[in-house]
Residue frames as a rotation matrix with the C-alpha (Angstrom) as fourth column:
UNK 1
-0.285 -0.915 0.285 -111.88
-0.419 0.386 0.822 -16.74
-0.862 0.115 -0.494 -133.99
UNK 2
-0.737 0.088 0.670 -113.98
0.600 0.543 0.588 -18.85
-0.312 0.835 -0.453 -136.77
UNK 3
-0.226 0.974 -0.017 -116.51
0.236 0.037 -0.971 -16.42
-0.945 -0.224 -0.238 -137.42
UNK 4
0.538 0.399 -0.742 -118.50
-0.675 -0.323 -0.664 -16.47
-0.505 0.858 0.096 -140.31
UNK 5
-0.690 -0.722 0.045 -116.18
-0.630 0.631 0.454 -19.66
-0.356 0.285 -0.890 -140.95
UNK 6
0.348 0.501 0.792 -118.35
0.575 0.553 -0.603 -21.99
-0.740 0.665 -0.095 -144.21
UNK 7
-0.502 -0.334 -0.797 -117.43
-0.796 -0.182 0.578 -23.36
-0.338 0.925 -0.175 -146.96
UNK 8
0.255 0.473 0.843 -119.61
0.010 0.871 -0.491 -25.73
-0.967 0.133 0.217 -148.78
UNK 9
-0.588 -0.802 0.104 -118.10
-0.505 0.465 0.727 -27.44
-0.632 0.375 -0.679 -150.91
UNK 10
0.480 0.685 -0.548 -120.08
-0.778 0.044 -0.627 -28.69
-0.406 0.727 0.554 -154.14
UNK 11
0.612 -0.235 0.755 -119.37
0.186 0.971 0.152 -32.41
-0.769 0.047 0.637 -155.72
UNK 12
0.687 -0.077 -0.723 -116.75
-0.694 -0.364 -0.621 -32.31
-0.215 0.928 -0.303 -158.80
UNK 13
0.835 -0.107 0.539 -116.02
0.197 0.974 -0.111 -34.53
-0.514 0.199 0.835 -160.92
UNK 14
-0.079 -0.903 -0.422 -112.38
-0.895 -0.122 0.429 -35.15
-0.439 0.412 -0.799 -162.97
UNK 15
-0.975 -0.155 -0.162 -113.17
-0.212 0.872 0.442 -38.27
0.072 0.465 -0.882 -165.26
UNK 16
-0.050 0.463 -0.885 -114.68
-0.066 0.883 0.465 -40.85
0.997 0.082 -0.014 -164.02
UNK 17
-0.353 -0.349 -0.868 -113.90
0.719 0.492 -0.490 -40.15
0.599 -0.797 0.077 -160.55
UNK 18
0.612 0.656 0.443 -116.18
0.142 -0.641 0.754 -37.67
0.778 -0.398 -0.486 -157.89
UNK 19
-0.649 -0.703 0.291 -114.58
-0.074 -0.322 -0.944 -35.89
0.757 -0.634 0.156 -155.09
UNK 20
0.184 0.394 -0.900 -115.77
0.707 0.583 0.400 -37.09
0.683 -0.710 -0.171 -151.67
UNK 21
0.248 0.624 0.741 -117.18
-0.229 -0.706 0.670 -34.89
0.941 -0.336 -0.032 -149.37
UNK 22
-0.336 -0.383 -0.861 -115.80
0.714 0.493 -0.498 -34.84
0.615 -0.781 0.108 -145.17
UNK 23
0.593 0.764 0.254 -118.03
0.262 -0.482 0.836 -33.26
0.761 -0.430 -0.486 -142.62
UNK 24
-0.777 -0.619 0.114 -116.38
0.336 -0.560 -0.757 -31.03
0.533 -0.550 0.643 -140.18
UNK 25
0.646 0.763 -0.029 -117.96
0.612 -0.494 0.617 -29.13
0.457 -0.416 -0.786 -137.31
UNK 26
-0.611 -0.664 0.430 -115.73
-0.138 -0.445 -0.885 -26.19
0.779 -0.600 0.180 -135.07
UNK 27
0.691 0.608 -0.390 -117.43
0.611 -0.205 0.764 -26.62
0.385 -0.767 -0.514 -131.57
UNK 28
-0.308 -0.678 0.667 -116.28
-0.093 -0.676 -0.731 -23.56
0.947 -0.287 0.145 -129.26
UNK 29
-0.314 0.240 -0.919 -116.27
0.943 0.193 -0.272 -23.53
0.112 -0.951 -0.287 -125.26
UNK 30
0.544 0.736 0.403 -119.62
0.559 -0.676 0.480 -21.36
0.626 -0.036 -0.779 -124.18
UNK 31
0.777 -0.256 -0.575 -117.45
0.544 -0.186 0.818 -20.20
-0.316 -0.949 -0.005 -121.40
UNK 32
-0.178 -0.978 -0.108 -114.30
0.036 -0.116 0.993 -19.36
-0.983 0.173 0.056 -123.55
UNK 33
0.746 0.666 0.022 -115.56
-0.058 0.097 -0.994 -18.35
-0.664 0.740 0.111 -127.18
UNK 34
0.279 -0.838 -0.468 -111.59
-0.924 -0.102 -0.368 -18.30
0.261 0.535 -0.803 -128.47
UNK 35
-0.521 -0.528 0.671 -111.55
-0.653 0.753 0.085 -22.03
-0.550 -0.394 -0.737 -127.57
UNK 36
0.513 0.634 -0.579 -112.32
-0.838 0.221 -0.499 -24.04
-0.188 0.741 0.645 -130.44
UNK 37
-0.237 -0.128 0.963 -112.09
-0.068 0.991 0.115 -27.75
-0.969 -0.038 -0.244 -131.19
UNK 38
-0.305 0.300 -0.904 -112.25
-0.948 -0.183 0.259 -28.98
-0.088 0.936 0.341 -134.84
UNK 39
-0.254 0.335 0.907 -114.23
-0.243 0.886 -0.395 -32.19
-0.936 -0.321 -0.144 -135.26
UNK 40
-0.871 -0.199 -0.450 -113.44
-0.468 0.615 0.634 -34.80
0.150 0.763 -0.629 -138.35
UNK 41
0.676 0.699 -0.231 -116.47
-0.710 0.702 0.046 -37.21
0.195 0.133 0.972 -139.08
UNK 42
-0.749 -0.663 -0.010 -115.16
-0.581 0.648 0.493 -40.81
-0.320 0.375 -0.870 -138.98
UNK 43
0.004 0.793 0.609 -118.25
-0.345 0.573 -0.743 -41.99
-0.939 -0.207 0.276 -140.82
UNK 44
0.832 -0.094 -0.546 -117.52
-0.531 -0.415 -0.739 -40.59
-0.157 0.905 -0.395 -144.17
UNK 45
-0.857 -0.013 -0.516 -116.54
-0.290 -0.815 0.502 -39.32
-0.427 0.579 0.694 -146.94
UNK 46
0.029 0.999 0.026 -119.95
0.318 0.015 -0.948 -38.76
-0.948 0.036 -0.317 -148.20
UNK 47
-0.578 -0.058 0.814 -121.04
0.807 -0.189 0.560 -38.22
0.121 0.980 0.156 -152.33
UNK 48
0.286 0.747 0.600 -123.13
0.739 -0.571 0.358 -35.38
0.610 0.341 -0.715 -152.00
UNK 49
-0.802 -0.438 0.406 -123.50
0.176 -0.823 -0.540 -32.30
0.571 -0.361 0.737 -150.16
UNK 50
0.143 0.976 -0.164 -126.53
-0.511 0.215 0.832 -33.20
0.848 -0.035 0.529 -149.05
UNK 51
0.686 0.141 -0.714 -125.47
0.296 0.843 0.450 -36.20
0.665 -0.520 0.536 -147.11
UNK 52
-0.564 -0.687 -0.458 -122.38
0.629 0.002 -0.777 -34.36
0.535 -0.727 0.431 -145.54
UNK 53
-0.656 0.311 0.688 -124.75
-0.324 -0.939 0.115 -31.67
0.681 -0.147 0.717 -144.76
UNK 54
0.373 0.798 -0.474 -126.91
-0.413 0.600 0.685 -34.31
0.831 -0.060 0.553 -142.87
UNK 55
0.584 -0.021 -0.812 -124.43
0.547 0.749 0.373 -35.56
0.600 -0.662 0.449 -141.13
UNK 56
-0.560 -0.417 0.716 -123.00
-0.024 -0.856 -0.517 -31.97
0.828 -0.306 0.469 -140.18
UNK 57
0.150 0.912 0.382 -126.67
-0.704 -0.173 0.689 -31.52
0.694 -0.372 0.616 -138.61
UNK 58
0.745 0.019 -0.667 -126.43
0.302 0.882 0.362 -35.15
0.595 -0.471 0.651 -136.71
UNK 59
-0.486 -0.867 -0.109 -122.60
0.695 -0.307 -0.650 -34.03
0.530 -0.392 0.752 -135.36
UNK 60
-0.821 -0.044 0.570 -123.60
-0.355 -0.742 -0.569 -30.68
0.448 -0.669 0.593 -133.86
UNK 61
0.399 0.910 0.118 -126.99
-0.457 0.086 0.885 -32.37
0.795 -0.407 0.450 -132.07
UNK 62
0.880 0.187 -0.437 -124.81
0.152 0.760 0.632 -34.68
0.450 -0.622 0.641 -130.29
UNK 63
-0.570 -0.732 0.374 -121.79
-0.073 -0.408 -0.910 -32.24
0.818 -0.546 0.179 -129.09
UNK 64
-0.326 -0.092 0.941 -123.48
-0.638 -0.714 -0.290 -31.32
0.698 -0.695 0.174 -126.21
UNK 65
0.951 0.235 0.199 -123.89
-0.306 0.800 0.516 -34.83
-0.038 -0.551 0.833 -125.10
UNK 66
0.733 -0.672 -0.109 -120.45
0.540 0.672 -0.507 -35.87
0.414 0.313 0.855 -126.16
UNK 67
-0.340 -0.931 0.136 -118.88
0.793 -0.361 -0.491 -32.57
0.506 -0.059 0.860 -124.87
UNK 68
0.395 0.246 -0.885 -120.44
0.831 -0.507 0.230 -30.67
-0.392 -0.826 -0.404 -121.49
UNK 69
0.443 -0.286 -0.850 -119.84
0.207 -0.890 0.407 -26.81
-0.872 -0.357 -0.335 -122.22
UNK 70
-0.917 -0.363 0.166 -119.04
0.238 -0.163 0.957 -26.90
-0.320 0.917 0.236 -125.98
UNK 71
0.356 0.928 0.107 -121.39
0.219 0.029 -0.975 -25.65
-0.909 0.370 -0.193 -129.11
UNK 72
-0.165 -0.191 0.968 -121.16
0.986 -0.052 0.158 -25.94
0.020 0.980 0.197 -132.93
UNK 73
0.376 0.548 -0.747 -120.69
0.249 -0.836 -0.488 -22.78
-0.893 -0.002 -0.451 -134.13
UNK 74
0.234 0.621 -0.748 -119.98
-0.773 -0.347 -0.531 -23.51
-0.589 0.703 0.399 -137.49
UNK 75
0.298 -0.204 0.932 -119.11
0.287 0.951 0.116 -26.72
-0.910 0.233 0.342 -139.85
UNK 76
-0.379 -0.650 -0.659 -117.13
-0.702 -0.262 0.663 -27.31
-0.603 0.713 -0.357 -143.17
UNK 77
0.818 0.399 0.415 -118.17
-0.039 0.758 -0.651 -29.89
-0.574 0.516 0.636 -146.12
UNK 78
0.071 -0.840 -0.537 -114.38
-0.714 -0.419 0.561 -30.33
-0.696 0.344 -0.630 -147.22
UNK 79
0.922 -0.045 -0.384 -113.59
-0.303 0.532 -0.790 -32.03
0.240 0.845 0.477 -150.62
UNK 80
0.300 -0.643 0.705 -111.31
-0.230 0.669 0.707 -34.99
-0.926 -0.374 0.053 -150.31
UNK 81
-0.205 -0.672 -0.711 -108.99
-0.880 -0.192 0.435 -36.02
-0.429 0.715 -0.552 -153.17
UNK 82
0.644 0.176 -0.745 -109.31
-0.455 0.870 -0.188 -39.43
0.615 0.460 0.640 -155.13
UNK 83
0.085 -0.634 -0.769 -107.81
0.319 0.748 -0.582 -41.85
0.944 -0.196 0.266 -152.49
UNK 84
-0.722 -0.086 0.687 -108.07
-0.549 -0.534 -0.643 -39.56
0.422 -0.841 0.339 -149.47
UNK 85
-0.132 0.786 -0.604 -110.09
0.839 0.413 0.355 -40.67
0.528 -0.460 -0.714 -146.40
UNK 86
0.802 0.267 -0.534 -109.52
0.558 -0.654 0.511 -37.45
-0.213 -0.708 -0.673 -144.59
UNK 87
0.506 -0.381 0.774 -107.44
0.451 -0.648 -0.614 -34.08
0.735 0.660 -0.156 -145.09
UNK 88
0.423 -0.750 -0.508 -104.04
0.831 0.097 0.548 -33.50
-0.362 -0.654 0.664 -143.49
């Protein structure tokens, strides 16, 4: 269903103003690989790609404590507009 699903997403700027960075992960049930869950950070938005990429990494260690029978199988670094906190 997501495979091969990444996009990294690179900082850009428009002024004065940088586009903020939201860490995604898809986790899919091991049992049911066409069951997929998208998971939002709520720590972020992050300035780099670096840091969302960090806290991708941090997210998909702690699915399988947070969610029995799930597994990252792949993540997004999505660019957030000026004023966004998260993408609808």
């Amino acid at each position: 269903m997501f495979n091969n699903w990444c996009w990294c997403t690179y900082i850009v700027t428009y002024g004065d103003s940088f586009i903020m960075l939201q860490a995604i992960i898809i986790v899919c049930l091991m049992g049911n690989p066409t069951q997929c869950i998208m998971l939002e950070d709520q720590r972020g938005p992050y300035n780099s790609d670096r840091e969302c990429k960090a806290r991708v990494m941090e997210m998909s260690e702690a699915v399988h404590r947070h969610m029995r029978g799930y597994k990252p199988i792949s993540y997004q670094c999505r660019s957030l507009k000026p004023g966004m906190l998260t993408v609808r």
